[in-house]
LODO-701499 format. One record per residue (C-alpha): x, z, y; residue in one letter. Coordinates in steps of 0.2 Angstrom, whole numbers. Example, Ala and Ser with C-alpha at 12.3 -4.5 7.8 and 13.67 -1.06 7.14 Angstrom:
2
[[62 39 -22] A],
[[68 36 -5] S],
This chain:
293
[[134 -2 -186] X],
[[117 0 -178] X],
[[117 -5 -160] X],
[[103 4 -151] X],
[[92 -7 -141] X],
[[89 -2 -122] X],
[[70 -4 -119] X],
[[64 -16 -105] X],
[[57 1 -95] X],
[[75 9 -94] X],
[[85 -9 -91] X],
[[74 -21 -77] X],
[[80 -38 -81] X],
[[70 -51 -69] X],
[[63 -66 -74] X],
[[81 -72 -70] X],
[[90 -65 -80] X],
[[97 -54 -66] X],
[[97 -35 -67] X],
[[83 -27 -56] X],
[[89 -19 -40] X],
[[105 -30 -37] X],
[[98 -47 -43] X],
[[112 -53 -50] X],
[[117 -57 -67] X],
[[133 -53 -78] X],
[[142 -71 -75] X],
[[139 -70 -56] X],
[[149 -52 -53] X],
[[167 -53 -53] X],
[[178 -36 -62] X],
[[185 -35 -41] X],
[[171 -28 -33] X],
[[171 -21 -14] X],
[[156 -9 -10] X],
[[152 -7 9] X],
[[136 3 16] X],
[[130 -10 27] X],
[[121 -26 22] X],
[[130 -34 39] X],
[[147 -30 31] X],
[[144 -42 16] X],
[[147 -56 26] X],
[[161 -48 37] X],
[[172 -46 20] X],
[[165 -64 14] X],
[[170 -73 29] X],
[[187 -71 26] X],
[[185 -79 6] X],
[[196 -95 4] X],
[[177 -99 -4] X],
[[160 -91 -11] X],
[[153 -96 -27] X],
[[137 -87 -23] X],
[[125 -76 -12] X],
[[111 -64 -20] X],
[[101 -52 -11] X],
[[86 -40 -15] X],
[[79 -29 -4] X],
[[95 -18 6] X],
[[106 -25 -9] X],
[[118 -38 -5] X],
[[129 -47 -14] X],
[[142 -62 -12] X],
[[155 -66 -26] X],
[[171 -80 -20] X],
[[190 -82 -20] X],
[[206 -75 -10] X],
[[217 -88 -18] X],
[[216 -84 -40] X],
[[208 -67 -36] X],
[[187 -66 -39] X],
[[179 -51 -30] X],
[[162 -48 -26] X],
[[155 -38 -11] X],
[[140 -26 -13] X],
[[130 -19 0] X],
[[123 -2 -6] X],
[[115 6 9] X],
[[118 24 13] X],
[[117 39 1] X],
[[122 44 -15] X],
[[107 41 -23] X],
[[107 22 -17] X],
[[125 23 -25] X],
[[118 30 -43] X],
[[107 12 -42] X],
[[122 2 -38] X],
[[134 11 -50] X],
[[123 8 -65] X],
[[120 -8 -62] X],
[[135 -16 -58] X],
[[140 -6 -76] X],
[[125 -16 -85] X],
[[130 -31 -78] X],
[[148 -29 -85] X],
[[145 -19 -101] X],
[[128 -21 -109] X],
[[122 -38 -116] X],
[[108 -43 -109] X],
[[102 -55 -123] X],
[[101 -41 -134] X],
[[99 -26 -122] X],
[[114 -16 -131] X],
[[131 -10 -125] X],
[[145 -21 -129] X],
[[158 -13 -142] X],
[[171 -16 -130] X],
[[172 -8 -112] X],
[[176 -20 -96] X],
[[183 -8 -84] X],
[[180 -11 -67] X],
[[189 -13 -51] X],
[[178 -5 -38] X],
[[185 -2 -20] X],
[[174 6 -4] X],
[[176 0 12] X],
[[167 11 23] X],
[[166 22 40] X],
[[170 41 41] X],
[[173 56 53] X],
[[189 66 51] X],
[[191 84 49] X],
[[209 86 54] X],
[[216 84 68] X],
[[230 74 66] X],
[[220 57 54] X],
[[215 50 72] X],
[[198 39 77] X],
[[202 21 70] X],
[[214 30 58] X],
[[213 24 40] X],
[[208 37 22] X],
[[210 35 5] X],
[[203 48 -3] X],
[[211 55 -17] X],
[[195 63 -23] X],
[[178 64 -19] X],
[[171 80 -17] X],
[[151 80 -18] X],
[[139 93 -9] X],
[[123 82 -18] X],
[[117 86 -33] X],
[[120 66 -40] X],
[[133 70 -54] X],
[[122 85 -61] X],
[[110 74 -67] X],
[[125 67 -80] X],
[[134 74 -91] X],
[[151 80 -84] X],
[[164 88 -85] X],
[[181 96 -75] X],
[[198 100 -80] X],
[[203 118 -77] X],
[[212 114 -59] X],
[[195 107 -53] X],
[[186 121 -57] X],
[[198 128 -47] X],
[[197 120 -33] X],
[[177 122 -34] X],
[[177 139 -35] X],
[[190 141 -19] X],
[[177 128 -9] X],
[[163 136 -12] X],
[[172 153 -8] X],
[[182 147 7] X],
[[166 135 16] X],
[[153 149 11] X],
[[141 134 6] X],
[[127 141 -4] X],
[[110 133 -13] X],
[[122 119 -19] X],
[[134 115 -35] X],
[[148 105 -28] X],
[[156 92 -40] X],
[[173 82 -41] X],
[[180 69 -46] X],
[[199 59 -42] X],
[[200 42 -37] X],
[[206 30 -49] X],
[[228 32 -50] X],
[[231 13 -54] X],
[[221 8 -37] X],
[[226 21 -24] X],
[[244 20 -29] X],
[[242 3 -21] X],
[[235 9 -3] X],
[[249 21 2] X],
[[257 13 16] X],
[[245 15 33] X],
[[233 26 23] X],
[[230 45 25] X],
[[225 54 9] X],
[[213 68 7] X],
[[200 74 -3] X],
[[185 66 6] X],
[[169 79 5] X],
[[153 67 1] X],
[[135 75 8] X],
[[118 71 6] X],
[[113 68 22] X],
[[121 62 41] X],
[[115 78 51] X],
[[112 95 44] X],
[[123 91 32] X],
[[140 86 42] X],
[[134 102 53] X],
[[128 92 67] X],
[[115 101 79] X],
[[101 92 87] X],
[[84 102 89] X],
[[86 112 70] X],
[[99 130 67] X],
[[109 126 52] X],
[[111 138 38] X],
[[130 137 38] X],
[[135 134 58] X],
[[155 136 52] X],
[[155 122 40] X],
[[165 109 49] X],
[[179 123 54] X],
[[178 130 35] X],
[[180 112 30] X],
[[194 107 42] X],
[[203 125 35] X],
[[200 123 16] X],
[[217 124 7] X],
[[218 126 -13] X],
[[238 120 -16] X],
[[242 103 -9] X],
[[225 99 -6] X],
[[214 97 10] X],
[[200 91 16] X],
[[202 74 26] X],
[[185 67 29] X],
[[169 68 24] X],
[[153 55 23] X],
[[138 51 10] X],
[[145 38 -4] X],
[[161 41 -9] X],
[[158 59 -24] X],
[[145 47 -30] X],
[[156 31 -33] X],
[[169 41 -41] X],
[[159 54 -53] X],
[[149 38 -60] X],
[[163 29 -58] X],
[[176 39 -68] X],
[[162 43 -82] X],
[[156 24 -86] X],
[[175 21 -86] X],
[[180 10 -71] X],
[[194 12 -58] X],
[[188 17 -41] X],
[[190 21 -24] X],
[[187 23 -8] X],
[[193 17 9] X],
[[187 24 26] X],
[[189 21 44] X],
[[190 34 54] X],
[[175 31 68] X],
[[174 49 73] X],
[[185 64 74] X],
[[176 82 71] X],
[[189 93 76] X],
[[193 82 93] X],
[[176 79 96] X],
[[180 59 99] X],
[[173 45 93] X],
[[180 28 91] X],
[[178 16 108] X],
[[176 0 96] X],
[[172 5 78] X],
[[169 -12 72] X],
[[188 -17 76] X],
[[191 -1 66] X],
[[181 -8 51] X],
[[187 -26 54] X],
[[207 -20 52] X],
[[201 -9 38] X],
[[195 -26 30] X],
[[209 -39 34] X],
[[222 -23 30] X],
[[212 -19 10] X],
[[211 -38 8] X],
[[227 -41 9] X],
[[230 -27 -5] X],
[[216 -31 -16] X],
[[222 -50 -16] X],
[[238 -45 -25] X],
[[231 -31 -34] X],
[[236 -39 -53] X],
[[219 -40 -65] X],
């Protein structure tokens, strides 16, 4: 078998050894890994390590790697965005699938555990500020996932056609994808569950109104009212499409966690946000510890 060799252009590998963006290298990722938006929030999850076996950073990129007890995990800063998440994604795939001696894909797959822990506003009335998501899909208004070959199963398609027809968004291509079923089925108790609407921006796109008209002043009602069977719309934010449409295509369970900082439809926000996060943390912690490998 002929193993196609990645070319130094495509795979950065610094002098190192680490890959590029993350600076990190294959033996210093562990296959738990917890993604947060904010570089700050590294060291909020680390902190509460039993120890850390190492601390990489590049640029927004932020990684630390220890122990709760026998379990490994790493935490990732990715900054915000889908496109920062299509830099983390990849990489933290290299790292765990492509030799970096040889630059070719390993013949056998390490599937990855990777788990969110971010910030989100709600889009129903009843998943109050400081409240906590799991979302059972990510639902993408970016174009990330087009850029990939992909494809949906007929209920999707579905469930696309009804959200563009139901929200009257127009100039985009919404995608989907499900959070992985062997890690959400550990984050029931505490959790609300919903599909979780990803959008590439913080303004225009969650229909905020500052000094610009928006094409589609509705879109937080159409949102909060979307209804295809079982499914509604919980929360919406600017990772979480991303994370699972890469994730679910290079093969590795994911999902993602929010707390609940602002609530659309009641028009609150949270009075201490960072105790929202911080119980988010200490509550998924507690999980992922005994999460078996």
């Amino acid at each position: 078998m002929i193993m196609n060799r990645i070319a130094e252009s495509e795979l950065i590998i610094n002098a190192r050894g680490a890959v590029y963006h993350l600076d990190v290298r294959p033996e210093e990722l562990a296959n738990t890994i917890i993604t947060v938006g904010d570089p700050d929030r590294v060291a909020a999850v680390s902190k509460h390590f039993d120890r850390i076996e190492g601390k990489f950073q590049h640029r927004e990129f932020i990684t630390h790697t220890g122990y709760i007890g026998q379990k490994r995990i790493s935490v990732v800063s990715t900054g915000i965005g889908p496109d920062n998440i299509d830099i983390v994604l990849n990489e933290l795939d290299a790292l765990a699938n492509i030799d970096f001696a040889t630059r070719t894909i390993k013949p056998q797959l390490n599937s990855l555990t990777i788990i969110r822990i971010g910030t989100s506003g709600s889009l129903q009335a009843d998943i109050p500020v400081d409240g906590f998501v799991a979302g059972t899909h990510g639902l993408g208004v970016d174009n990330l996932l087009h850029f990939y070959k992909h494809s949906n199963n007929e209920e999707e398609v579905q469930l696309l056609q009804e959200f563009v027809t139901q929200t009257g968004l127009t100039g985009t291509q919404p995608y989907i994808a499900a959070a992985g079923i062997s890690v959400l089925k550990h984050f029931v108790d505490g959790f609300h569950h919903g599909i979780t609407v990803t959008c590439p921006g913080f303004y225009g796109p969650q229909g905020r109104v500052l000094r610009l008209g928006l094409t589609n002043p509705q879109l937080v009602d159409r949102l909060t009212d979307f209804r295809f069977g079982n499914h509604r719309i919980s929360n919406f934010e600017m990772e979480t499409s991303a994370i699972y449409g890469l994730g679910k295509l290079l093969g590795h369970q994911c999902l993602s966690l929010n707390a609940i900082v602002a609530n659309r439809v009641q028009k609150a926000f949270s009075k201490d946000g960072g105790a929202a996060v911080e119980a988010l943390i200490q509550k998924a912690l507690g999980i992922i510890a005994n999460i078996p490998e």
